[in-house]
C-alpha positions, 0 to 999 in steps of 0.5 A: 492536427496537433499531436496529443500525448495522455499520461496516466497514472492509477494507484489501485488497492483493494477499495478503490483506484485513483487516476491522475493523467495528463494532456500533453498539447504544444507545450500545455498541460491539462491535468484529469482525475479519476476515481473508481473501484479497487483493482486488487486481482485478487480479491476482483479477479483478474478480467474485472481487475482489467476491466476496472482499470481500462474503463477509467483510463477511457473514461478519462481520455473521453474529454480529450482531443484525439491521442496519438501517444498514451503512456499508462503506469498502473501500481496495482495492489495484489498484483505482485508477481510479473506473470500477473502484471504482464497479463494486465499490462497486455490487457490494457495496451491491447484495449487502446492499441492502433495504427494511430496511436503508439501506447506504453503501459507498465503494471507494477506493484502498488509498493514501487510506486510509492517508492517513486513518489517519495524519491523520483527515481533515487535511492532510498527506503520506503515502510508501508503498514496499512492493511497489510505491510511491505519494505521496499528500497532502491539501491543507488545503482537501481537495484530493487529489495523487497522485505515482506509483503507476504500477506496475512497468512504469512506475514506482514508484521505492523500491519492493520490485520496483524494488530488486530490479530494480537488484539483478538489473541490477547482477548482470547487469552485474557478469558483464559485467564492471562493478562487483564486488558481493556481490550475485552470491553473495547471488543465488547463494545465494538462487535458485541462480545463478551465471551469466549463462545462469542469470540469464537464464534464471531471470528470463526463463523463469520466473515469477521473485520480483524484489521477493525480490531487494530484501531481500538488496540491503537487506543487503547495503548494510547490510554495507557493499557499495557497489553496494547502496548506492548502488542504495539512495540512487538508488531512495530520492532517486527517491521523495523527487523525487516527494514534490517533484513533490507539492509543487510542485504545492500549498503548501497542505499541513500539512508533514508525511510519513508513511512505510509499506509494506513496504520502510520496516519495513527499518531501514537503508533506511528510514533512508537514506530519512528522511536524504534526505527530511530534507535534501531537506524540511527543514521538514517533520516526517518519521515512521512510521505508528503505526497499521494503514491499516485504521484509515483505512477504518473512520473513513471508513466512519463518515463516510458515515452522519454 
């Protein structure tokens, strides 16, 4: 019997996770995609978070001949201390594990494999602003530094949750009698308010979308408010400091940046973002990240048999 050797990697956030494996026959390849829930543990919980991700890996290895040889790296969004990545990594392998079969899995972070998807294995920096922002880079001797990350409560500057807060701050305080923007009739019309007592108590009693707040201030810059604006500039030079702080931390990293996330797909604020970047890191080389983080898993989860 021929051997076969399965090589999956899942990228796996708070909506949804995506597989892409392959099979490994006599020298051919066959490669399968998955799509399922998201597995952030800490919005799902730990056993379903384990649960979502061995049911997929199942799921795909159904179509397959027998396996003697599975290799897994999952980057799991939330789940960034090692306690937690053991914990599902020790959930995964001991779900496939036999005497027949040899498995490797790794669990790591949702921000690592977006790093090995735009750089394999080499230096570099990678920016990512989505619902939440992080800054994460690999020296050229393999050394890890990570800036932010630290969630809403705490931090993630440029963030979608942290635009849409200012948004919100702005509205607050225009009622008050502070700078006008259009921002009080792009809320109006977005969630029905239209007063202080209906700020409050949408924001308050409610469980409130405050990151669907960031596209409308998005737009509104784009239209010229000045307000947005600067809400804009204020949130993109906090991420572009952090990328300093990396920086200070080690010289010994490729200078390069690579920007993704849900919040750098938008046009105009991703362009506010690379201008600050630009003039604050002029040296350095600043681009978007052509290829899904998927792609990082998947080379690391062939690494793991190398």
């Amino acid at each position: 019997m021929s051997a076969t050797h399965f090589v999956a990697g899942l990228d796996s956030g708070g909506s949804k996770t995506l597989l892409r494996g392959e099979y490994l026959e006599n020298g051919a390849s066959t490669a399968i995609e998955r799509r399922g829930e998201g597995a952030n543990p800490n919005r799902v919980g730990m056993d379903q978070s384990t649960g979502i991700l061995i049911d997929l890996i199942r799921d795909a290895m159904e179509e397959s001949p027998p396996i003697d040889r599975l290799s897994v790296c999952a980057g799991v969004s939330g789940a960034g201390r090692e306690d937690e990545q053991e914990v599902l990594a020790n959930a995964v392998r001991q779900a496939f594990a036999g005497p027949e079969i040899s498995v490797s899995v790794e669990v790591v972070h949702d921000a690592l494999i977006a790093l090995d998807a735009a750089y394999d294995d080499g230096s570099g920096l990678v920016l990512i602003a989505g619902t939440g922002s992080v800054v994460l880079a690999r020296t050229r001797d393999d050394t890890l530094l990570r800036v932010g990350g630290w969630g809403h409560v705490l931090g993630d500057p440029g963030s979608g949750y942290a635009i849409g807060q200012s948004g919100l701050r702005a509205v607050a305080e225009a009622y008050d009698g502070g700078a006008d923007t259009v921002l009080c009739s792009c809320l109006r019309e977005h969630s029905s308010i239209h007063s202080r007592e209906r700020l409050i108590h949408q924001v308050y009693q409610k469980e409130f979308d405050v990151q669907s707040v960031a596209p409308l201030v998005v737009k509104a810059a784009a239209d010229g408010d000045a307000v947005a604006t600067e809400i804009l500039r204020t949130q993109a030079s906090g991420l572009a400091e952090q990328v300093g702080w990396v920086l200070d931390r080690a010289d010994a990293i490729e200078p390069r940046i690579t920007m993704l996330g849900g919040m750098v797909r938008n046009d105009h604020y991703a362009q506010i973002l690379r201008r600050i970047l630009g003039e604050q890191f002029s040296e350095w080389s600043v681009s978007f990240l052509d290829k899904e983080p998927v792609t990082g898993a998947l080379r690391r989860a062939h690494r793991l048999h190398s």
